[in-house]
C-alpha positions in Angstrom: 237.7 118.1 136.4 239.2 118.4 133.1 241.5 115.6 131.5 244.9 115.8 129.4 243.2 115.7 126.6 241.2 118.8 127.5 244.5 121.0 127.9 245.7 119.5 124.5 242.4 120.5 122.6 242.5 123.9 124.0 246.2 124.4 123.4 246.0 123.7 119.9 242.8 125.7 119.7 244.8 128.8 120.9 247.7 128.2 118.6 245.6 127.9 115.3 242.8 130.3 116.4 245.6 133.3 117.5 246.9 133.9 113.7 243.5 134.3 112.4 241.4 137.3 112.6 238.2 135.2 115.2 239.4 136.2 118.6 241.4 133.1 119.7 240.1 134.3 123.6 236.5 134.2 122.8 236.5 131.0 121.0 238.7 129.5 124.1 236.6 130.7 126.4 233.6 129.6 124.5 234.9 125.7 124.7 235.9 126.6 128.7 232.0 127.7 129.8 229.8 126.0 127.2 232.0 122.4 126.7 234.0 122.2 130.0 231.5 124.0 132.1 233.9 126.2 133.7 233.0 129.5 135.1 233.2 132.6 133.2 236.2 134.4 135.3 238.2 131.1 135.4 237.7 130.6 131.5 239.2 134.2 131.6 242.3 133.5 133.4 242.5 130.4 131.6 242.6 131.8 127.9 245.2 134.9 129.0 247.6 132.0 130.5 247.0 130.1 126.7 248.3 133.1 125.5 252.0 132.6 126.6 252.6 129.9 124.4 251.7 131.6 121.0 254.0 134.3 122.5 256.7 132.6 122.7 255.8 131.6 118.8 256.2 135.0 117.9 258.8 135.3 119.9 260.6 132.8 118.1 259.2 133.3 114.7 260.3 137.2 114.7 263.4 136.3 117.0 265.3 138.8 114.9 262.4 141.6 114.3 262.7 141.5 118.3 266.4 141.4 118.7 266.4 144.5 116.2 263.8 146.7 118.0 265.5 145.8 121.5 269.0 147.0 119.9 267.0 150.0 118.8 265.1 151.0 122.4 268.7 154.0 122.8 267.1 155.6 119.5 263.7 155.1 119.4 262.5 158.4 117.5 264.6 157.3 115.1 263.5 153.7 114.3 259.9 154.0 113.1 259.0 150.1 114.4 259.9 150.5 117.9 258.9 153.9 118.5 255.6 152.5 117.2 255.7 149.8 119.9 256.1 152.2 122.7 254.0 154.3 122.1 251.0 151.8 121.0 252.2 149.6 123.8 251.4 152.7 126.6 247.9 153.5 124.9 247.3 150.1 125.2 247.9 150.0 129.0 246.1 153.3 129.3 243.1 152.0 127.8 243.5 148.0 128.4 243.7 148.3 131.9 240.5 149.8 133.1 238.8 147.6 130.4 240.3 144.5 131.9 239.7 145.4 135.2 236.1 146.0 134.3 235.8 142.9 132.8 237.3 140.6 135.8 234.6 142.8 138.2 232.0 141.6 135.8 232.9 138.5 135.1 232.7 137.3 139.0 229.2 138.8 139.0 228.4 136.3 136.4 230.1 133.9 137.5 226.7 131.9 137.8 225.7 132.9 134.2 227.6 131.6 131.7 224.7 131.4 129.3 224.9 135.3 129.5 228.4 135.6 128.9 228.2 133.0 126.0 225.8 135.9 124.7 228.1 138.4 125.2 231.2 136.8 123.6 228.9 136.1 120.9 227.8 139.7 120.2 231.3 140.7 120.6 232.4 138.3 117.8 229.8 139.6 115.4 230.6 142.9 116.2 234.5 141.8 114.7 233.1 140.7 111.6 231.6 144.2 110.7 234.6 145.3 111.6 236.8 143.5 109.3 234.4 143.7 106.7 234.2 147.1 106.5 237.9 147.0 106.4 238.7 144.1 104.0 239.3 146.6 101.2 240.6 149.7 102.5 244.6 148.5 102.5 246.8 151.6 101.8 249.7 152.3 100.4 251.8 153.7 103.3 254.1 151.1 104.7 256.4 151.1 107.8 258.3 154.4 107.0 255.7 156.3 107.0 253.9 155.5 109.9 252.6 158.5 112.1 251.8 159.1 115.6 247.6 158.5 114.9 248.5 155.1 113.9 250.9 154.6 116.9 247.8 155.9 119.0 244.7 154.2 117.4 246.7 150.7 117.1 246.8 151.1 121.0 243.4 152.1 121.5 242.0 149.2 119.3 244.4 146.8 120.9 243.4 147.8 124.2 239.6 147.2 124.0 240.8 143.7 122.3 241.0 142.3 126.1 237.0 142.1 126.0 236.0 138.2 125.0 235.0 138.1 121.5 236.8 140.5 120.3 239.5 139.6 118.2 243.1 141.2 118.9 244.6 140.8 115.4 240.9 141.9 113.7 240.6 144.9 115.3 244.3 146.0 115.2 244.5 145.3 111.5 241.3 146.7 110.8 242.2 149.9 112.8 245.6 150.2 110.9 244.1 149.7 107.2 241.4 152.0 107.8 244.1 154.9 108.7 245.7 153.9 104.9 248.5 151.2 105.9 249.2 148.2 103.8 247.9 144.7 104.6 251.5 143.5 105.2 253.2 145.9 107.5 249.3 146.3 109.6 249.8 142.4 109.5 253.9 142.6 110.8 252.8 145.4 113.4 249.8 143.4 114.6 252.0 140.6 115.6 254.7 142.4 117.6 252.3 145.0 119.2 251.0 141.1 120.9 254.1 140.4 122.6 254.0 143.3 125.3 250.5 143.6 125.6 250.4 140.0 126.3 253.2 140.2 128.6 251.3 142.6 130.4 248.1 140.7 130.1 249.7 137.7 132.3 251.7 139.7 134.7 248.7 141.4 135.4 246.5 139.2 136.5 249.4 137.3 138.5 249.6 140.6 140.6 245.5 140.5 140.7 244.8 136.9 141.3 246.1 133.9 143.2 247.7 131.4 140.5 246.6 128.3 142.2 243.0 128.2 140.4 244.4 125.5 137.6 246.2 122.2 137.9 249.6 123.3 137.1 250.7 120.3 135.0 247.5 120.6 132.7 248.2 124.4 132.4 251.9 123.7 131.4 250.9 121.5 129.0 248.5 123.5 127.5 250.2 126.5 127.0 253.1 124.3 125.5 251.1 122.8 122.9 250.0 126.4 122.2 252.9 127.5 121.3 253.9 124.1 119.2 250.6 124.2 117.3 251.0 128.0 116.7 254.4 128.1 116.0 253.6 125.5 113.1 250.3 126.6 111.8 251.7 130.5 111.9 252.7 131.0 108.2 250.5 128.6 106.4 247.3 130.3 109.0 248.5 133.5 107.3 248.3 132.8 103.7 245.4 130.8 104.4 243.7 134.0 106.3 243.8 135.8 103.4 242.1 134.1 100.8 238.9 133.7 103.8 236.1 135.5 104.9 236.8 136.1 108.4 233.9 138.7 108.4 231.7 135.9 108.3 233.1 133.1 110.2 233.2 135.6 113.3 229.6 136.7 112.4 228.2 132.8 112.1 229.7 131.9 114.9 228.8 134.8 116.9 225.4 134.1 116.1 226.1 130.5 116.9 227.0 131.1 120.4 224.0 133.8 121.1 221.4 131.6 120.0 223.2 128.6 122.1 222.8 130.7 125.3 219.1 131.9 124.5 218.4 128.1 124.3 220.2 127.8 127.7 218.2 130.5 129.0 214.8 129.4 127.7 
């Protein structure tokens, strides 16, 4: 049974965690199965609900980025931001749904095992850090206007495979993006609003697949409004502070961290 102070902790763990490149999922789901002792397909749920309240952040934060593309949806192939949303935003369902099924299927196999799935988020967060390490220093010089359909499409593909645990959304979509020759700030800008329909479709997803009444509504409320108040605070100073931080290793460490916490829980 977990307390208030358990939704609080994990709220604010989502809303710090979600602007920095260590897949704010995995670590959620890490404090679900290895702290609260909650099963691997409820910690799930759990951390795509969290979700909602760093969307609304960014909802918020780029109230007028949003407004502007919505204005824009009559002439898309004209504006170069929201034909970019589509289009990544379709690839990602293409590609995000399958995985996500997959992973639910799986997840209620294990549903006894959540020393195994610590493993596996663990692996997946290593696997991250390569990724943004081999990525740190290949920022471009092509910015918005000259994005192409390849980044449209491998920003969607990335961002789609980002619904495994461990693997971090914002990593792997900024490390897709700078490795096709974009610049740090506008794969950082287009990394942000690519979250807000792919989360969107995350939730209404599993509402469609899963009865709702697994949580204690109140606690979830409650954690998915600090969410958004500890994200929406932490957003810009998170940023600047990402940026001057090895991610690579943090996600490595404590991907190592978590597989050798499971092997002990195994042995």
């Amino acid at each position: 049974m977990m307390e208030l102070t358990d939704y609080i902790l994990l709220g604010v763990l989502q809303g710090v965690t979600e602007w920095l490149p260590v897949s704010s999922s995995g670590q959620s789901m890490l404090a679900l199965i290895s702290v609260l002792q909650a099963n691997p397909e409820t910690a799930m749920k759990f951390a795509i609900y969290l979700h909602t309240g760093t969307l609304l952040a960014v909802l918020v934060r780029f109230r007028r980025e949003v407004r502007y593309i919505l204005t824009s949806l009559p002439k898309m192939r004209e504006d170069k931001i929201t034909s970019y949303l589509i289009v990544s935003t379709i690839v990602t369902g293409l590609v995000g749904i399958p995985v996500y099924l997959l992973m639910k299927q799986s997840l209620g196999i294990l549903a006894e095992q959540g020393e195994l799935v610590t493993a596996l988020i663990g692996v997946f967060l290593v696997l991250t850090g390569f990724a943004i390490y081999l990525s740190h220093k290949k920022s471009g010089l092509r910015g918005i206007e000259n994005i192409a359909s390849r980044d449209m499409v491998v920003g969607g593909i990335a961002q789609g495979f980002a619904v495994v645990p461990g693997v971090s959304r914002s990593g792997i979509t900024i490390s897709a993006l700078l490795f096709l020759g974009l610049k740090q700030d506008t794969a950082l800008k287009l990394s942000f609003l690519m979250s807000v329909p792919a989360v969107l479709g995350a939730v209404v997803l599993d509402l469609l697949q899963e009865d709702f009444i697994v949580f204690d509504f109140t606690g979830l409320a409650i954690a998915v409004f600090t969410s958004f108040i500890a994200g929406y605070a932490t957003m810009d100073l998170l940023i600047r502070f990402s940026r001057r931080i090895r991610f690579d290793v943090f996600c490595v460490f404590f991907g190592l961290v978590a597989v050798v916490i499971s092997l002990g829980g195994v042995i």
